[in-house]
C-alpha positions in Angstrom: 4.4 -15.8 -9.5 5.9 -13.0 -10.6 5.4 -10.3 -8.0 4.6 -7.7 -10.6 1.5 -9.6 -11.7 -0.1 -10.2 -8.2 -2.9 -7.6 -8.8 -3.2 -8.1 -12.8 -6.8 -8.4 -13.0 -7.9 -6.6 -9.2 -7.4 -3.0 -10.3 -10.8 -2.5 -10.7 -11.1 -4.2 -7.0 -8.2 -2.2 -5.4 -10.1 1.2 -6.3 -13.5 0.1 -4.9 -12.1 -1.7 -1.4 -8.7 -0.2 -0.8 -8.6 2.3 2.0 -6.9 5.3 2.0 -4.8 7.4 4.5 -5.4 9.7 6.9 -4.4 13.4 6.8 -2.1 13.3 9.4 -0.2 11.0 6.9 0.5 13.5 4.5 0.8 16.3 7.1 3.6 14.0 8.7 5.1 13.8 5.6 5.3 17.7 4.6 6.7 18.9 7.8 9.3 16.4 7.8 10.5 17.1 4.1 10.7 20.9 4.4 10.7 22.0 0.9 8.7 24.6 -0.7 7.9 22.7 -4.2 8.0 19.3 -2.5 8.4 15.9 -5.6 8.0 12.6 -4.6 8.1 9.2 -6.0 5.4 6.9 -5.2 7.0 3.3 -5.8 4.4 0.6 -6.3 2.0 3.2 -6.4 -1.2 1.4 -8.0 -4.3 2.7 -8.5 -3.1 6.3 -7.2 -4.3 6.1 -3.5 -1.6 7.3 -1.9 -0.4 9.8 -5.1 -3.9 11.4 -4.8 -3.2 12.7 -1.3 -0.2 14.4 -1.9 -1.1 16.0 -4.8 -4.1 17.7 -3.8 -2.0 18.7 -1.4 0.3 20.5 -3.5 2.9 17.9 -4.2 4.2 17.0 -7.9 4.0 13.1 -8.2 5.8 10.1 -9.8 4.1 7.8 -9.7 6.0 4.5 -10.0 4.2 1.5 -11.0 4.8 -1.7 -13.0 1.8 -3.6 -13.3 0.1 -2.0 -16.4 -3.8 -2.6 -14.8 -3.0 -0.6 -11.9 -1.4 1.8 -13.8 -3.6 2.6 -16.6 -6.7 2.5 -13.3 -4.4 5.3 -11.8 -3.8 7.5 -14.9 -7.5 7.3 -15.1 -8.6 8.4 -11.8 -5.6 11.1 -12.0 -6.1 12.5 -15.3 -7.0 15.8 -14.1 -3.9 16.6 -12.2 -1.3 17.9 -13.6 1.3 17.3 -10.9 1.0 13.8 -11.5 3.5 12.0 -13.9 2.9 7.9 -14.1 6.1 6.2 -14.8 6.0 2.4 -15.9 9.2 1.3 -14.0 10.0 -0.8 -10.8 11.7 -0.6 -7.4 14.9 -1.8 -8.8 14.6 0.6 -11.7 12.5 3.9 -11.2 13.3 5.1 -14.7 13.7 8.5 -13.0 16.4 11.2 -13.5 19.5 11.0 -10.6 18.9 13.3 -7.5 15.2 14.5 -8.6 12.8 14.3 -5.3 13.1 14.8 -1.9 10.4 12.1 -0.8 10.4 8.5 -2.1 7.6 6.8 -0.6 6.4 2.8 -0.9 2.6 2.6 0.6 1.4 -1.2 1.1 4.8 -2.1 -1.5 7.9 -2.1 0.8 7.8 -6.2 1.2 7.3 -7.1 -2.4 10.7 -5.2 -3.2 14.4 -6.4 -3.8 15.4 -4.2 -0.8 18.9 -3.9 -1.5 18.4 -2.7 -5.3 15.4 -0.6 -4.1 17.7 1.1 -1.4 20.9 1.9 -4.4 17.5 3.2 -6.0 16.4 5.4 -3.5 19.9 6.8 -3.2 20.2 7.6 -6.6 17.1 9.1 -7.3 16.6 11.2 -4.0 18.0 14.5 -3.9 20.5 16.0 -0.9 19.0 14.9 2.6 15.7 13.2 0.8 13.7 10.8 2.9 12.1 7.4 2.7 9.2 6.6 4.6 7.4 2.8 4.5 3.8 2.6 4.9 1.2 0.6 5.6 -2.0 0.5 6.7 -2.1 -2.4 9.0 -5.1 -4.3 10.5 -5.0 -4.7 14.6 -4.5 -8.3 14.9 -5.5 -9.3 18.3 -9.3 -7.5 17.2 -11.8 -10.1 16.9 -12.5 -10.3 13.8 -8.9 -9.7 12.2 -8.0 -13.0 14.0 -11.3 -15.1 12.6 -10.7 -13.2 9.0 -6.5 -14.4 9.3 -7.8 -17.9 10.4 -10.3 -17.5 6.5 -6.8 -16.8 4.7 -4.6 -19.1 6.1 -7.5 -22.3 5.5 -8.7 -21.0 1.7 -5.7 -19.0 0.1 -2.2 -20.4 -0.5 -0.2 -17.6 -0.8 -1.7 -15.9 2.5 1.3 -15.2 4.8 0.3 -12.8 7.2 -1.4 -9.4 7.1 0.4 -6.6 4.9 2.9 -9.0 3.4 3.9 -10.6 6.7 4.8 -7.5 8.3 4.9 -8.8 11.9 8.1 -10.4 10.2 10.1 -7.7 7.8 11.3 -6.0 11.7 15.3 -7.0 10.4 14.8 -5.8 6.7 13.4 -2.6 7.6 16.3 -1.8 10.2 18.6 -3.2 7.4 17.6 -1.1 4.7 17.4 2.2 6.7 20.8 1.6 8.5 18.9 1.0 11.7 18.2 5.0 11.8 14.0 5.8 11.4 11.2 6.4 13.0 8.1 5.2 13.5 4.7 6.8 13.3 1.5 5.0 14.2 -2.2 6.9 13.1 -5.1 5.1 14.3 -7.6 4.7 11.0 -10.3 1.7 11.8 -12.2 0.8 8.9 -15.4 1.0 8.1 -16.8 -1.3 5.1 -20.3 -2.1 3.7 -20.4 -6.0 2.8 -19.9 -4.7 -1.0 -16.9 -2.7 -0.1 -15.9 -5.4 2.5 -15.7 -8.7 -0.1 -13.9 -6.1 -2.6 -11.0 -5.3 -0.3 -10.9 -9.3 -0.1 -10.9 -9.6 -3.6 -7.7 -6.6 -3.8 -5.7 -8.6 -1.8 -2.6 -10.0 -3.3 -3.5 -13.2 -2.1 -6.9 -13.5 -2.7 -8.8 -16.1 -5.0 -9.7 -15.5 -8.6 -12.8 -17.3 -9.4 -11.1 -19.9 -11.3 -8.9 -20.7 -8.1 -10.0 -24.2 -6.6 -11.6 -22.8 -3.1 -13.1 -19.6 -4.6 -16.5 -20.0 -3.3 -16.2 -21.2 0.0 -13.7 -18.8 1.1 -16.1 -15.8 -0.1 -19.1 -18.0 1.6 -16.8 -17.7 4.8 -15.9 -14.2 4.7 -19.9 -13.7 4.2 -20.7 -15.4 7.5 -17.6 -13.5 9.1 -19.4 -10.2 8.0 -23.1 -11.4 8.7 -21.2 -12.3 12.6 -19.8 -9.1 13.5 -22.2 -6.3 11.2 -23.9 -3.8 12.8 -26.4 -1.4 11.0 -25.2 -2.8 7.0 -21.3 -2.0 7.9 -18.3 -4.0 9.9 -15.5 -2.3 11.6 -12.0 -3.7 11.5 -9.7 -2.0 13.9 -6.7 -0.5 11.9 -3.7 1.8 12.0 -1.5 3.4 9.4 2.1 3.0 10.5 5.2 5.1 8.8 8.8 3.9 8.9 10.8 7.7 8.4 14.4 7.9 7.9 17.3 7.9 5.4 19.3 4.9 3.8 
């Protein structure tokens, strides 16, 4: 499968179960770029999650998305802000002018990219003594019920290979693509779903089942009983933290 088409068809999931960031993100983020009109490029930026933040906090936005679902969901949900500019290009190729933002930023994206043509990218497009940072917001694996809901993936969906794209695994890409120079910043952001809001950010997943996918019901029966296990009051917690890879390439 074409990467770019993973989450054709979950846009409308994505808005209604993805989480979003906490402030200390985007405060992180401002103090380290230092400028007084701060632009960024949001690369892989979806529904807008991430380009939402920095906006209302004062920062002019590309964002950077190829899937036209997520794209058209994000110009939707943006509309009304006029530091926000949606670009249909990629990783590889931005469509962005040469040296034009000081921040590029890739939030749950970073493992889905051609790393090497996404770095000559990033150097192109960032202006003098721009930064990168890779983030994710990243489940707590050894919690309870991240290791019973990994054990649900790996039996029901084929293309399951870890939490956040495998990113247990991408340690040598990341210190490859930022010349073994970044930092690391880790914000502790435990979710909080209803069962609504829990099976949606199921359904968001780039792996997850469509209904016509043999397995479809069964793995949402599953994920049912996980909830129905571990719900207290209507809502499950799954321990989580956002984690930022900073630095230059």
């Amino acid at each position: 499968m074409n990467n770019t088409d993973r989450f054709t068809g979950k846009a409308g999931a994505y808005v209604q179960g993805r989480p979003g960031y906490p402030a200390a993100v985007v405060e992180l983020l401002t103090r380290e770029t230092r400028r007084e009109n701060p632009r960024m490029a949001d690369i892989g930026s979806g529904t807008g999650i991430l380009s939402r933040a920095m906006v209302e906090h004062g920062w002019t936005v590309y964002g950077v998305e190829p899937n036209d679902d997520m794209r058209r969901e994000a110009e939707k949900v943006l509309k009304g802000f006029h530091r926000f500019h949606s670009v249909p290009g990629t990783a590889e190729h931005t469509l962005l002018p040469g040296a034009s933002v000081d921040l590029v930023t890739a939030a749950q994206a970073f493992h889905w990219f051609d790393a090497a043509a996404f770095k000559r990218e990033c150097r192109r497009i960032l202006a003098a003594e721009g930064r990168i940072a890779l983030i994710w917001n990243s489940r707590v694996e050894d919690g309870p019920i991240v290791r019973e809901e990994g054990n649900i993936h790996r039996l029901y969906c084929p293309r399951f290979y870890g939490f956040s794209g495998g990113l247990a695994d991408l340690t040598d890409r990341l210190g490859e693509f930022f010349d073994h120079r970044f930092r690391v910043f880790r914000f502790p952001n435990d979710l909080s779903y209803t069962r609504d809001q829990y099976l949606r950010r199921m359904m968001s997943a780039s792996y997850a089942l469509t209904e016509k996918d043999e397995g479809h019901s069964p793995w949402l029966d599953a994920l049912n009983g996980l909830f129905d296990r571990f719900e207290t009051g209507g809502r499950v917690t799954v321990p989580n933290e956002t984690v930022v890879y900073l630095g230059a390439c």
